[in-house]
N, C-alpha and C positions, 0 to 999 in steps of 0.2 A: 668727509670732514664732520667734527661734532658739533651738536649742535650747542648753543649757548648753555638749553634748559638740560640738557645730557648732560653738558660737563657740569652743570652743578649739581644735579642728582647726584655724579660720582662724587662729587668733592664731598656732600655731605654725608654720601654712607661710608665715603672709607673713615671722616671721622668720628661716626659715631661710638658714644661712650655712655655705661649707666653710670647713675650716682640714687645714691637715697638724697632724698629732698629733704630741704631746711625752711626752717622758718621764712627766711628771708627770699624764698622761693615762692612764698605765697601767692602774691601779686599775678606774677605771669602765670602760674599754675593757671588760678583762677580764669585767666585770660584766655589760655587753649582751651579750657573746656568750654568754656561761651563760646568758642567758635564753632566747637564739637556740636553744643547741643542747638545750636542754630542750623547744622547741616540737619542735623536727627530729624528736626522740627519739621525741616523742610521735605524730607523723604519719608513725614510721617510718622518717624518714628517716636514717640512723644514718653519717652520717659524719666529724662533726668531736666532737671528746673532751676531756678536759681537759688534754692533753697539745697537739695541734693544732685550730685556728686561734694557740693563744695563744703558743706557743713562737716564732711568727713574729712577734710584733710588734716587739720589743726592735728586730731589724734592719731590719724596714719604716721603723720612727723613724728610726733609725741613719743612714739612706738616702734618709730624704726623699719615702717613696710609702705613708706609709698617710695615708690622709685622713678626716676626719670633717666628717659633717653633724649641726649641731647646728639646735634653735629652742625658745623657749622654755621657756631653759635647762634643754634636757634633749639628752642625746646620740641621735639617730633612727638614725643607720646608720654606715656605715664601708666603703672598700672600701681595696685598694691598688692601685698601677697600677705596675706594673713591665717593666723592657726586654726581660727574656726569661723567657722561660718551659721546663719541660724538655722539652715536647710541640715546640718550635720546629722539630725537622726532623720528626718524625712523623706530623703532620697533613696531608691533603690541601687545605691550603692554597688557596685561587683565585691568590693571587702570592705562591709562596713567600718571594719575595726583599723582595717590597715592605717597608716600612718599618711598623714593628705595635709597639704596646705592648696589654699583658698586663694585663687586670682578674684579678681577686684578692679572695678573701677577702671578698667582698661579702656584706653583712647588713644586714639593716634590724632596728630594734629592735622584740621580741615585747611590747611594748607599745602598739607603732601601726600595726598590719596593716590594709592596705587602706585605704592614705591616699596614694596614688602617691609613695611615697619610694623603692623600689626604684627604679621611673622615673625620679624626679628623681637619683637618686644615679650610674645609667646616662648622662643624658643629662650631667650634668656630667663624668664620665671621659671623655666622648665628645667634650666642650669643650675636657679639658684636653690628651687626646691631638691632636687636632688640629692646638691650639696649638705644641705638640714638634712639628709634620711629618712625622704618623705619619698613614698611609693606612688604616690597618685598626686597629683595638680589637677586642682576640682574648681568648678565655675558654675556660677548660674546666671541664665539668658532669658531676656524675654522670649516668650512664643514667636511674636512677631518680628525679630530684631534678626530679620532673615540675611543682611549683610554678616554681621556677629556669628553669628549659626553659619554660614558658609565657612569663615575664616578658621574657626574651631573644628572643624571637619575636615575641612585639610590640612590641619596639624597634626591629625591623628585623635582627636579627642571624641570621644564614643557618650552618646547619648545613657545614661541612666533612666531604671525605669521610673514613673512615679511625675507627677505635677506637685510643683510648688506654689501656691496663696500665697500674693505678698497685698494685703490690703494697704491701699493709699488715701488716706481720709475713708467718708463713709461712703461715698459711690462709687470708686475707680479699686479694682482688684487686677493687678497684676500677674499673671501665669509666666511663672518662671519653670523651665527646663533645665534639669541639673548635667552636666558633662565633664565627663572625665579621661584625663591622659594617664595612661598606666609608662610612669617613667624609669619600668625597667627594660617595655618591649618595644614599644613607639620608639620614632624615627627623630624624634629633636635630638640634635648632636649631643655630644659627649663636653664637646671643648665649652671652655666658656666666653661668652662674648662680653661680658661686661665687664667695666675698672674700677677695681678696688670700692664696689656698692656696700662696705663695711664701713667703712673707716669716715 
């Protein structure tokens, strides 16, 4: 027999659904990633504040690339997928030149860890980059941010060579790691999982 927390697992991955986020999305946006940067904090990992992730959304709406996975009417995660990123010439790159869009901001909500949403939220950016004729879905990782770094790595996404400086104020510099999924050879499906994230 199932169990209570099983059948709702299922209940909310069969409905999950993407959308781009609105305006009036703000609020609870805001609200999962406080929950996010409260686990981070807690396991250490100290890098987004009340200050960033959230100063970025206003423009990600603005612009049409912050996305959210909802199901069972609750919000699971969020990422953004944007055209460039500042690392774009700094990275050792496999094709510089090729055509790449930029994951971002990616979170899964600290209410449903360990339910492959980070996954599904991956393999959808990976759907929706493709769709643009974009050859690579590029990201950059803290050093340290070894959960993030595991998840990226069994997506298929391959380290670049090169370190990235992201200075924060004047004493705290940040080492970011650049990684990429080459989305003609990697294994993120073909189908697409999200509805109607246009319109």
């Amino acid at each position: 027999m199932m169990s209570g927390a099983y059948h709702e697992e299922n209940e909310v991955r069969e409905s999950m659904g993407l959308r781009l986020a609105e305006t009036e999305d703000l609020p609870e946006i805001r609200r999962m990633f406080e929950g996010v940067i409260a686990w981070m904090d807690g396991e250490g990992i100290r890098i987004w504040d009340e200050v960033y992730p959230s100063a970025a959304f206003p423009a990600d709406i603005d612009n049409r690339r912050l996305y959210l996975l909802e199901g069972g009417g609750e919000m699971l995660g969020a990422f953004a997928l944007s055209a460039e990123d500042e690392s774009c010439g700094r990275m050792g790159w496999e094709k510089r030149e090729a055509g790449a869009l930029y994951l971002e901001r990616l979170a899964v909500s600290a209410a449903r860890p360990r339910q492959g949403i980070g996954k599904r939220l991956i393999r959808q950016a990976a759907a929706l980059a493709r769709d643009r004729g974009a050859e690579y879905l590029r990201l950059l990782v803290v050093d340290y941010n070894r959960p993030a770094i595991r998840l990226y790595e069994k997506c298929g996404f391959r380290r670049a060579e090169g370190l990235f400086d992201k200075p924060l104020g004047e004493d705290l510099i940040l080492h970011e790691f650049g990684y990429e999924l080459d989305l003609a050879h990697e294994l993120c499906p073909a189908e697409t999982y999200y509805s109607n994230p246009q319109k």
